[in-house]
C-alpha positions, 0 to 999 in steps of 0.5 A: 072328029066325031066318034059313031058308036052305032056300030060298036059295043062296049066291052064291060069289064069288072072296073067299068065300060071302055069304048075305043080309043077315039072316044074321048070326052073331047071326041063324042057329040054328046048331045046326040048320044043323048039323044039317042038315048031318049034323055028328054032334057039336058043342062049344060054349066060352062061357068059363066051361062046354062044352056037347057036343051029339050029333045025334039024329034030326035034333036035337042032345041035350047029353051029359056025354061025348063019343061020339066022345072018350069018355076026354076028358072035360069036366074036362080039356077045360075044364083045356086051354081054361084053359091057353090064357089062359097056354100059347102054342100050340105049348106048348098042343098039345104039352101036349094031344097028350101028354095024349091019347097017355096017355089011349089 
């Protein structure tokens, strides 16, 4: 079931923020909290496909292309998250950072 945080509050604490107990990560639409939030561009990874959303009056439209990245495109993106599995992380964001400054 979905969980309106609308009408709610979150109470902050020294440790962190708690919403209610219906608010687990299974049980909010995070896409419209996003939204609500003005985030302009989401990426979602499940393992296997990216999906980029741009928001669009208030609901978020899948594109092929990054508005904000247009020159990174899903194929290198899915290359790079691949890389990931094998790369340690410096090595990764060395790899990535070289790509990007040959892209623009």
């Amino acid at each position: 079931s979905e969980c309106n945080l609308s009408h709610l509050a979150p109470v902050s604490h020294k440790i962190g923020t708690l919403f209610p107990p219906c608010c687990t990560s299974s049980s909010i639409d995070r896409l419209s909290l996003y939204a609500s939030l003005g985030v302009p561009e989401v990426w979602r990874y499940d393992g296997n496909r990216l999906i980029i959303y741009q928001l669009e009056t208030q609901e978020y439209v899948e594109r092929d292309v990054s508005p904000t990245f247009p020159f990174l495109s899903q194929v290198e993106m899915l290359r790079f998250l691949e890389l990931r599995r094998t790369t340690k992380e410096n090595a990764l964001i060395r790899l990535f950072r070289e790509w990007v400054r040959s892209q623009i």
